[in-house]
C-alpha positions in Angstrom: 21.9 -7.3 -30.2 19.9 -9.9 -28.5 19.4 -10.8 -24.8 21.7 -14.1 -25.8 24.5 -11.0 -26.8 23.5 -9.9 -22.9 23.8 -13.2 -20.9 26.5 -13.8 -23.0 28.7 -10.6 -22.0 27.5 -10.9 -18.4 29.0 -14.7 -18.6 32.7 -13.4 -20.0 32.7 -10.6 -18.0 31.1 -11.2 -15.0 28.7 -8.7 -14.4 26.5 -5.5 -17.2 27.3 -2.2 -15.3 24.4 0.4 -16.3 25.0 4.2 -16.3 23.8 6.5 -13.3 20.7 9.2 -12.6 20.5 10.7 -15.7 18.0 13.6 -14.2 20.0 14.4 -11.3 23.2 14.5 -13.0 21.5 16.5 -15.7 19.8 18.8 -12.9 24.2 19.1 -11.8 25.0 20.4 -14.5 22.2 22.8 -15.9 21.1 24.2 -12.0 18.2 23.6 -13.4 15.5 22.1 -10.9 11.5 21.0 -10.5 12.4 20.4 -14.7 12.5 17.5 -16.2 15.3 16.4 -18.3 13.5 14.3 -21.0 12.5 17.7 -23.2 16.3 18.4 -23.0 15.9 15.4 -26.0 14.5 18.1 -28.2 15.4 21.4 -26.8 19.1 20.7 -25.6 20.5 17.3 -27.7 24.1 17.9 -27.4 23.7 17.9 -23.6 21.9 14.9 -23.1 24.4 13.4 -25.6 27.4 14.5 -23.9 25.7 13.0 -20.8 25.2 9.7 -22.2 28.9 10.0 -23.5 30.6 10.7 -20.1 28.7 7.8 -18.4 30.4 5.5 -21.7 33.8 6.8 -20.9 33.4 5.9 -17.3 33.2 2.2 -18.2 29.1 1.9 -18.3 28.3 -1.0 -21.0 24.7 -0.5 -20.8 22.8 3.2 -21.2 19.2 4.1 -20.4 17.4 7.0 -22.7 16.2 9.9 -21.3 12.9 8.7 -21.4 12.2 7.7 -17.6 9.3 10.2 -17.0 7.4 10.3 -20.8 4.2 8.5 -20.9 0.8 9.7 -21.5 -0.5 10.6 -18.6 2.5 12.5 -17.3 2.1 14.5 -20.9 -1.4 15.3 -19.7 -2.4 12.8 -22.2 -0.6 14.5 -25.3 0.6 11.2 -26.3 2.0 12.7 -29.8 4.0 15.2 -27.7 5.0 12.1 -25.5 6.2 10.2 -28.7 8.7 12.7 -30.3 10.3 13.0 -26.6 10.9 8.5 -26.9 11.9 8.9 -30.6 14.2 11.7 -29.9 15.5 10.1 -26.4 16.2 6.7 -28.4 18.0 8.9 -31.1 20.7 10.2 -29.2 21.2 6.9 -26.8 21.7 4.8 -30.0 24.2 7.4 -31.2 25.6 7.8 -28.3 25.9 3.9 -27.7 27.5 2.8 -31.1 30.8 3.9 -31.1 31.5 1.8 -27.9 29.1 -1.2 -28.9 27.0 -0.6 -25.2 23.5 -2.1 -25.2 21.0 0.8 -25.0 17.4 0.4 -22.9 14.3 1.5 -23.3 13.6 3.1 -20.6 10.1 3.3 -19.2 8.9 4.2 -15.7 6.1 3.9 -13.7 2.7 4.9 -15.2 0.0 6.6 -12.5 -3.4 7.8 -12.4 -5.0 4.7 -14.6 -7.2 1.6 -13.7 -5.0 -1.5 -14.1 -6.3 -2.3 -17.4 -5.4 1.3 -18.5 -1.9 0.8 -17.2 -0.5 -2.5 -18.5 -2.4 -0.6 -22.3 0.1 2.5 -21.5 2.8 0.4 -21.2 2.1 -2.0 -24.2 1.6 1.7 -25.7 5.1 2.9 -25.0 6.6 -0.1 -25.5 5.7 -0.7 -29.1 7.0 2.8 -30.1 10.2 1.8 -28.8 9.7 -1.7 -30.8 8.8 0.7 -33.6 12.6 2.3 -33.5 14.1 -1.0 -33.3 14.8 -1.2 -29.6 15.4 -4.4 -28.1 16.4 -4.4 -24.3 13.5 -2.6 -22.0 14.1 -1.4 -18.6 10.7 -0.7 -16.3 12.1 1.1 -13.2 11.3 2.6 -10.3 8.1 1.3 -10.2 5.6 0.9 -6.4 3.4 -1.3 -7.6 3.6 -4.9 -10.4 0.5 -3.5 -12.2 0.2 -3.8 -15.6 4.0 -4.8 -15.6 3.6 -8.5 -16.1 1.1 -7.6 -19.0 3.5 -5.3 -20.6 6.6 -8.0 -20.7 4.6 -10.4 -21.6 3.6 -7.8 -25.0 7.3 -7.1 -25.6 8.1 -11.0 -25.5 5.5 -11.9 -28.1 6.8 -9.2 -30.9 10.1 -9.3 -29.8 11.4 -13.0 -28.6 15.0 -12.3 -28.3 14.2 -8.7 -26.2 15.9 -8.6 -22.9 13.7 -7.2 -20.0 14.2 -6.0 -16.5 11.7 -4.8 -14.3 13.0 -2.9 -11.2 11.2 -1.4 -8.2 11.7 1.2 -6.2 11.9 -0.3 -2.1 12.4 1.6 1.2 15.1 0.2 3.3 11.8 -1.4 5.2 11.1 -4.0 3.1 8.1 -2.2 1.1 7.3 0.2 -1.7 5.2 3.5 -1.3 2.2 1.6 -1.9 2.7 -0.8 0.7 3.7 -3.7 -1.3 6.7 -6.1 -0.2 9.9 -5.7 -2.5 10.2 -9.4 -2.3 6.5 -9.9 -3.3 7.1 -7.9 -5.9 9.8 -9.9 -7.3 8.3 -13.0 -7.3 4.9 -11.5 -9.1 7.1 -10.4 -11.7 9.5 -13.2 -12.4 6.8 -15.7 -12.1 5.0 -14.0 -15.6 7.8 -15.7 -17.1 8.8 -13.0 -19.4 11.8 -11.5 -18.3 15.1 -11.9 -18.3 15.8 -10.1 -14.3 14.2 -8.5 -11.9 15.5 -5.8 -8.9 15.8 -2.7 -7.4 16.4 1.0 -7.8 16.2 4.4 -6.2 15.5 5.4 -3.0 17.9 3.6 -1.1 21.8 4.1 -1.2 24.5 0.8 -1.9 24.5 -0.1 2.2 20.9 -0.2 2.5 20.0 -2.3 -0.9 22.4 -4.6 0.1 20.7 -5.4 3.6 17.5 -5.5 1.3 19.1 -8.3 -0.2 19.9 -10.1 2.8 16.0 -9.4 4.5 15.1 -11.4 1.0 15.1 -14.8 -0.5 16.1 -13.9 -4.4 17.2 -17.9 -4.9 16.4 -18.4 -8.7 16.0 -14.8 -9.7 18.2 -12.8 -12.3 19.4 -9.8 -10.1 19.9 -5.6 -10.7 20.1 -3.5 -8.7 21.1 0.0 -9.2 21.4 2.3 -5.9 21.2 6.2 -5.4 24.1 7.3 -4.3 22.6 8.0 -0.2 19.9 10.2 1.0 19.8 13.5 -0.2 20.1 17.0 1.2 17.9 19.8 0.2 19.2 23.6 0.4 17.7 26.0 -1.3 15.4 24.2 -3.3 17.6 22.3 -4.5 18.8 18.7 -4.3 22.2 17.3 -3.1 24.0 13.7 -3.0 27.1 14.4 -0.8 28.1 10.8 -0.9 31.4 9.5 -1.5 31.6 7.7 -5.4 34.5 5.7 -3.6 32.4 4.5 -1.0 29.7 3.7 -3.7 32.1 1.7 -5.5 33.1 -0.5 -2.6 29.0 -0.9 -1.8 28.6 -2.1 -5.4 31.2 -4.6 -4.9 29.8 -5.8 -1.9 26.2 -6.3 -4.0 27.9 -7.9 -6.7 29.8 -10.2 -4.2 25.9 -11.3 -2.6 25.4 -12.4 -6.7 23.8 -9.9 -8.6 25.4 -9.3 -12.2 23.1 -6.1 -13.3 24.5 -3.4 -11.6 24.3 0.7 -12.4 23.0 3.9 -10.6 20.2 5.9 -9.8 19.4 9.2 -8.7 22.3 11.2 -7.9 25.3 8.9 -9.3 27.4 10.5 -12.0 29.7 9.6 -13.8 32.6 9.2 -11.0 30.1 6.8 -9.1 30.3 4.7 -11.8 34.0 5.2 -13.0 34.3 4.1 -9.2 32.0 1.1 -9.5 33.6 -0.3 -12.6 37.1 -0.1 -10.3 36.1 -2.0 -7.9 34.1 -5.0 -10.0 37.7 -5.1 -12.0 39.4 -5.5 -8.3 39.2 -9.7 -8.8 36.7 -12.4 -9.1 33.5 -12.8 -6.9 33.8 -13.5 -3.3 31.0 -15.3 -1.7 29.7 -12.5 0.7 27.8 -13.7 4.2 23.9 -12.7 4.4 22.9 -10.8 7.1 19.5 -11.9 7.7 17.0 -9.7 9.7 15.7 -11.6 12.8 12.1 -12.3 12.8 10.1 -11.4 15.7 9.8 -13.8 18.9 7.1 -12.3 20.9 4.7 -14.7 23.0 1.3 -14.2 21.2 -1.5 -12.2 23.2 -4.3 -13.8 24.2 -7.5 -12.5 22.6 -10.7 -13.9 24.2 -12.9 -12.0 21.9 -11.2 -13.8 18.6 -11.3 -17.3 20.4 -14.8 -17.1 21.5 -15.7 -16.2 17.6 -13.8 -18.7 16.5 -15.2 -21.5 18.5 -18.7 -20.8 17.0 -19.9 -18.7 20.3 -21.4 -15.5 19.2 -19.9 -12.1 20.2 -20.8 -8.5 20.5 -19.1 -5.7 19.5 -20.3 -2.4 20.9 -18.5 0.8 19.6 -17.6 3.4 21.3 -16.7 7.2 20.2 -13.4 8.0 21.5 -13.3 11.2 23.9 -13.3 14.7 22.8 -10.5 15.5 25.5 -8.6 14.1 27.7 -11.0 13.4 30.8 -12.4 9.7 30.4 -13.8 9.5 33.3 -17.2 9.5 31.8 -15.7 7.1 28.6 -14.7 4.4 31.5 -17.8 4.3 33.0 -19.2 3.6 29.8 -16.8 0.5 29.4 -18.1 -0.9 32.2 -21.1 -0.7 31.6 -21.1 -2.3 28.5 -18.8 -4.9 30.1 -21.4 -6.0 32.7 -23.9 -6.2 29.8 -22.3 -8.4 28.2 -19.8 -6.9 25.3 -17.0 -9.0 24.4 -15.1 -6.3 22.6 -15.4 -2.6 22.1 -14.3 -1.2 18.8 -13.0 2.6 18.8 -13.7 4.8 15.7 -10.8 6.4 14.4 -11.5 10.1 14.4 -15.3 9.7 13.3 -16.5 12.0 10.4 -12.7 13.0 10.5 -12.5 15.1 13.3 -9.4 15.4 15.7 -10.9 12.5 18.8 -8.6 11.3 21.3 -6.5 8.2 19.2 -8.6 4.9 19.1 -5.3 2.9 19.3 -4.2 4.6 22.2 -7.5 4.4 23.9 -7.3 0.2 23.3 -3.9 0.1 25.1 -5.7 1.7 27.8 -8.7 -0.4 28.1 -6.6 -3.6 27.8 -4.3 -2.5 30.2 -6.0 -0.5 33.1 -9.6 -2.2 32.2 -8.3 -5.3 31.2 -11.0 -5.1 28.5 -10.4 -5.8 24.6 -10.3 -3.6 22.3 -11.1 -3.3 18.5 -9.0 0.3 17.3 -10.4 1.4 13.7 -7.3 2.4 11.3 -8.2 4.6 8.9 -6.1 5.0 5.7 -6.9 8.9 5.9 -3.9 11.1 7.6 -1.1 7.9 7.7 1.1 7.3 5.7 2.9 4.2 5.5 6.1 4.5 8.3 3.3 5.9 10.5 0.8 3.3 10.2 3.6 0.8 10.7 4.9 2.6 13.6 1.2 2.3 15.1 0.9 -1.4 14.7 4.4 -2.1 15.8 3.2 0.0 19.2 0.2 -2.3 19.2 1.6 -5.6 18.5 4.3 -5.0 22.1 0.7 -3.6 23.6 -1.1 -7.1 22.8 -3.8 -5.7 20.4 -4.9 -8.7 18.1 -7.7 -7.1 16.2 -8.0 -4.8 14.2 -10.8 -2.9 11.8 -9.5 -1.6 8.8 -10.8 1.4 6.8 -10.2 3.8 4.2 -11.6 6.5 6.5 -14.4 9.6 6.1 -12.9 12.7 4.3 -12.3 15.8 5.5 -15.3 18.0 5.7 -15.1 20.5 2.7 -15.2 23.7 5.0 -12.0 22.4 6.3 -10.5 21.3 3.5 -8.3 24.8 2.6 -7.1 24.0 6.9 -6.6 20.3 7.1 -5.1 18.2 4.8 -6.0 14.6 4.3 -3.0 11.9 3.5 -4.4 8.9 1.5 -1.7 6.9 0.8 -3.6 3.5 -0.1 -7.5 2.4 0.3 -8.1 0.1 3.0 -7.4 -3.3 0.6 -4.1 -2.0 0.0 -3.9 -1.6 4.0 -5.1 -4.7 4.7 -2.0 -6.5 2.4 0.8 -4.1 4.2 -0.7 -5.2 7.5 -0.9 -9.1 6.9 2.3 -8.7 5.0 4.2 -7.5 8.4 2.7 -10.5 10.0 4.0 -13.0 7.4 7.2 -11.3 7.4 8.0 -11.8 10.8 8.1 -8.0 11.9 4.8 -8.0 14.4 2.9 -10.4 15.8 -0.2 -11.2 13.4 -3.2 -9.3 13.7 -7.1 -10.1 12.8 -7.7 -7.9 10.2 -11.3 -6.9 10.0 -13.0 -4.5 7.5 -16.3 -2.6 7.1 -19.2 -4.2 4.9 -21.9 -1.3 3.7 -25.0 -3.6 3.4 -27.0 -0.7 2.5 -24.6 0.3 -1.1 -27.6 0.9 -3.6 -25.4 -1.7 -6.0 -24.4 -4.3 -3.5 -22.9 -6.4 -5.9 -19.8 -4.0 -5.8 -19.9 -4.4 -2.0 -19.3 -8.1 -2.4 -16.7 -8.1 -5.2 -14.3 -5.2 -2.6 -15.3 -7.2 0.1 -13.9 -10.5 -1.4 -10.9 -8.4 -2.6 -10.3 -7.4 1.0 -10.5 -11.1 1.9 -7.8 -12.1 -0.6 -6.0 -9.5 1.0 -5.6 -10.9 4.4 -9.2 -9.5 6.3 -11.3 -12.9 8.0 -14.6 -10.9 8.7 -16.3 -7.9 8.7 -18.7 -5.5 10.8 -21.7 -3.9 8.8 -23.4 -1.1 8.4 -26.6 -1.1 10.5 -29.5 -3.0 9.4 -32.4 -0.9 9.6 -34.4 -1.7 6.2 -35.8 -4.3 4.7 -33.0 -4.3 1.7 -30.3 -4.3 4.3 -31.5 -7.1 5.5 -31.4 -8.7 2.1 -27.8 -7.7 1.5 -26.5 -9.4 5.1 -28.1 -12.6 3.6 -26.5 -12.5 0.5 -23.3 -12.1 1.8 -23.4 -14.9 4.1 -24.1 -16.9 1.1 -21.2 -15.1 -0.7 -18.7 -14.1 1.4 -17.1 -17.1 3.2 -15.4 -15.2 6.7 -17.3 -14.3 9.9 -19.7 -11.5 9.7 -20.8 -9.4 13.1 -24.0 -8.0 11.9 -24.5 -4.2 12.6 -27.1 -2.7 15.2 -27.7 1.1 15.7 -30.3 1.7 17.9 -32.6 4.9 16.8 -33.9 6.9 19.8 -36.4 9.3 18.0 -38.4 10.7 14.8 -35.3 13.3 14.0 -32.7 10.6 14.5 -34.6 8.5 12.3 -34.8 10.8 9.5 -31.2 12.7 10.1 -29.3 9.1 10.0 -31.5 8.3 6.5 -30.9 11.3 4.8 -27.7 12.6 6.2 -25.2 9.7 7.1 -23.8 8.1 4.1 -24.1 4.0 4.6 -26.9 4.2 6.5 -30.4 3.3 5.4 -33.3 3.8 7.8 -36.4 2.1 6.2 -39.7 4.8 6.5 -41.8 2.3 8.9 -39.6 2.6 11.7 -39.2 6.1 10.9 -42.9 6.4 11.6 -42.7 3.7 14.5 -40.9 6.9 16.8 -43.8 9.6 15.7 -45.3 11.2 19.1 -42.7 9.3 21.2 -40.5 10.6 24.3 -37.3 9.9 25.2 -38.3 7.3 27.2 -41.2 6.3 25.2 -38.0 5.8 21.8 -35.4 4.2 23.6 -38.2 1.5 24.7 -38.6 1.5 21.3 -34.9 1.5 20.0 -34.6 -1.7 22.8 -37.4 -3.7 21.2 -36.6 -2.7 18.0 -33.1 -3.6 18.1 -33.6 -6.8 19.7 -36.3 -7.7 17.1 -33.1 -6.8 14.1 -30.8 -9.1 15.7 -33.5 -12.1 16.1 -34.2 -11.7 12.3 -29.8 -11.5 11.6 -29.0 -14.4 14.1 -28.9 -17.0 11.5 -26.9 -15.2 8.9 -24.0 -13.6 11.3 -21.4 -14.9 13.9 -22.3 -11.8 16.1 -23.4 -8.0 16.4 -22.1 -5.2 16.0 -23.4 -2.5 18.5 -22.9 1.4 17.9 -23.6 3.7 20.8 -25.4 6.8 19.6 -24.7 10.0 21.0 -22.5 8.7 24.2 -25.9 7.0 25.8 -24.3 3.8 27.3 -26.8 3.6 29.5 -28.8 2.8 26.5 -26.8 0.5 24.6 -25.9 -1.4 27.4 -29.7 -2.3 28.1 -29.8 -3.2 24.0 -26.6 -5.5 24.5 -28.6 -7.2 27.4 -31.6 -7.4 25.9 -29.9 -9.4 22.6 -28.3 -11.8 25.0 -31.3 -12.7 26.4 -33.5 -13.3 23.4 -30.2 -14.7 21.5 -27.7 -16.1 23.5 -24.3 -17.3 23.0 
């Protein structure tokens, strides 16, 4: 059967209904949990036959095999093992299937662990072994990310012309996947490869909340499925629950089918009765035209950011950071604001939990200087210990607060001592971050930040530097802070990538105040690169005597920078304000505006 058999049975009948969650039904029935199903093709046939049957008798026209979860890396790279599971699976579907005449699809989901290159090969991979057994309807589910997906239809289109794809992805009832990507993003990328037949969602989300996911989205010209779990589940006792009503489910399939999708099924936790109840309600009478609730985009009048607007009109700005507190008093953290103020910062930028130790949190400490200061802030937002509703919590809190800028980073590790303690949450790397955080912009749901990022001009292979960094930049950053310049390769590297990289660069300043400093930040802080003659400028000095030095010295660095960045980048070292403030003086002077 061909995909021309599929459009034309979705044309007399109005709609393909699939079959339901195959592992959670099959988890129902055996009590059997943390297991997959998919070795149940070898070890327990009848079942997974019987399985397949019941969702046929319930009035599914289209069955998935039990294949969801084989693919090589999940088999720990056993990729024979991984075989006989598909060629079993496909067995007992096709058997399954004939009888009634129901289409029967591949199915293949999401591939993890692999460079994209190594994940569109997977899925060219397990796609040809199902070519191999004569398939010829794929279904990719469940799925974060497009990678390698495109690739992959595009494989199954050139040996198989008349195969009939969907790819579906897996979308929380925020608009994004797990890895930060937009479900309507993902859509497009998809459907714009040109090689298959529809594209949707599954999983996660129940019928009410996919159906407002298709109102947040504009699907005009897209082939639509959509297969919902059947709610949220409930865990006792290890084990999972869907209490949801399959009545209820039916009437929310309706309602989807009635926005003008004609692919519709199940996912996790829908059993047969879900979908005996679905198939009732799409026989209850012809399509009725249902009204979109669209979700309002935000009207908030747009902060003013001075900082941004002086770098923008070609004025150059400093940028002094500041460590945020160790506890709660700040008296001592205020002074230093103002100092630095009266010196002449435009901006001060807050690490997030440096070295990743527990500091007081650098977004809340920018809502305070903006609004008990009234001076702008630059919070650093580490991937490291957010996941995604957190992070989008935080810039929600920060858009109301009037915080425009923001530097983005992937964030230091925990130490390894701390590691058995503390556990770090690294959901995405800081390009990913950068995407989720422009994509709330463009979708309306915050006002838009400036998204900046970190640029290590001391990376012994700089040329990777510049390739992330331009990656970042496609991703929605428009500049980035550097490492400090304390070498003559660092140097090197800022001018290359103000030939390269075409955004606003604040080059980085640190200013060294003695011999052990020196030598501690070159050997001991990675990014940082302290050349060995200014090492030997602090020999024999004293603390006065060095932060002369560390004045001059810094003011000479930013001289030699000027013509290559938009501004500096100031970092206060060890809490000496005092200091730093007489270095952002000293630049102004011998630099200016």
């Amino acid at each position: 059967m061909s995909k021309k058999d599929i459009q034309a049975y979705i044309e007399e009948n109005g709609y393909l209904l699939f079959d339901g969650g195959m592992g959670t039904y099959y988890s129902e029935k055996t009590r059997r949990t943390g297991e997959g199903c998919e070795m149940a093709n070898l070890h327990a046939p009848q079942l997974i036959t019987a399985i397949h049957r019941e969702y046929l008798e319930a009035g599914a026209r289209a069955i998935k095999t039990n294949t969801f979860a084989v693919n090589g890396p999940a088999f720990q790279g056993d990729t024979a093992a991984a075989d006989r599971v598909i060629r079993a699976g496909w067995r007992l579907a096709e058997a399954a299937a004939a009888p009634s005449g129901a289409f029967v699809f591949a199915d293949i989901g999401p591939v993890n662990g692999l460079s994209p290159a190594e994940t569109a090969a997977e899925y060219e991979r397990l796609a040809q072994v199902f070519l191999d057994l004569g398939a010829e309807h794929f279904l990719f589910e469940t799925n974060a990310a497009a990678q390698g997906l495109p690739e992959a239809a595009r494989y199954i289109r050139e040996k198989a012309p008349d195969a009939f794809i969907i790819v579906s992805f897996a979308v929380l009832a925020e608009g994004y996947s797990r890895d930060g990507f937009f479900g309507e993003d993902l859509l497009r990328t998809v459907w714009a490869s040109g090689a298959v037949d529809a594209v949707g969602l599954n999983c996660v989300s129940g019928v009410r909340q996919m159906a407002d996911l298709l109102d947040q989205m504009d699907t005009e010209g897209l082939q639509l499925s959509v297969m919902p779990n059947a709610g949220y589940p409930v865990v006792v006792r290890n084990r999972t629950f869907y209490e949801s009503d399959p009545a209820y489910f039916g009437q929310g399939i309706r309602q989807i089918f009635d926005r003008g999708v004609r692919i519709l099924g199940g996912c996790c936790g829908t059993t047969p009765a879900f979908i005996r109840r679905a198939k009732e309600a799409l026989a209850a009478g012809p399509a009725v035209q249902a009204a979109r609730r669209a979700r309002p985009k935000v009207v908030q009048e747009d902060a003013a950011s001075p900082f941004w607007e002086k770098l923008t009109s070609g004025k150059r700005v400093m940028a002094v950071e500041m460590d945020p507190p160790e506890n709660a008093d700040i008296r001592g953290y205020e002074d230093g604001v103002r100092i630095l103020r009266a010196a002449g910062a435009d901006i001060i930028t807050i690490a997030d939990c440096p070295v990743a130790r527990a500091r007081m949190d650098s977004s809340l400490m920018a809502v305070h200087l903006r609004r008990e200061m009234n001076m702008e802030a630059l919070p650093h937002m580490t991937c490291r210990d957010r996941n995604l509703n957190a992070t989008k919590a935080l810039l929600l809190g920060l858009s109301v607060e009037g915080i425009r800028n923001v530097l983005l980073v992937t964030g230091d590790p925990v130490p390894t001592a701390e590691r058995d303690e503390v556990k770090s949450v690294y959901q995405f790397n800081s390009r990913r971050m950068a995407a989720f955080v422009s994509g709330l912009g463009q979708k309306g749901q915050l006002a838009p930040f400036h998204i900046f990022g970190a640029l290590n001009v001391n990376a012994r292979n700089f040329s990777t530097q510049l390739r992330i960094a331009e990656e970042k930049l496609e991703n929605g950053m428009c500049g980035f802070l550097t490492q400090p310049v304390l070498s003559p390769e660092g140097m090197e590297n800022l001018k290359r990538a103000r030939e390269v990289l075409k955004c606003r660069l604040l080059g980085g300043i640190m200013p060294v105040v003695s011999e052990r400093n020196a030598a501690f930040m070159d050997s001991e802080i990675n990014g940082i690169c302290v050349s060995k003659s200014i090492q030997d400028r602090y020999h024999g000095l004293d603390r006065a005597q060095a932060e002369d030095l560390a004045v001059s010295l810094s003011t000479e660095i930013a001289k030699e920078m000027a013509p290559y960045t938009d501004g500096f980048y100031v970092i206060t070292p060890f809490s000496r304000w005092a200091l730093t403030g007489r270095v952002v003086r000293s630049i102004r002077t011998a630099v200016g505006d």
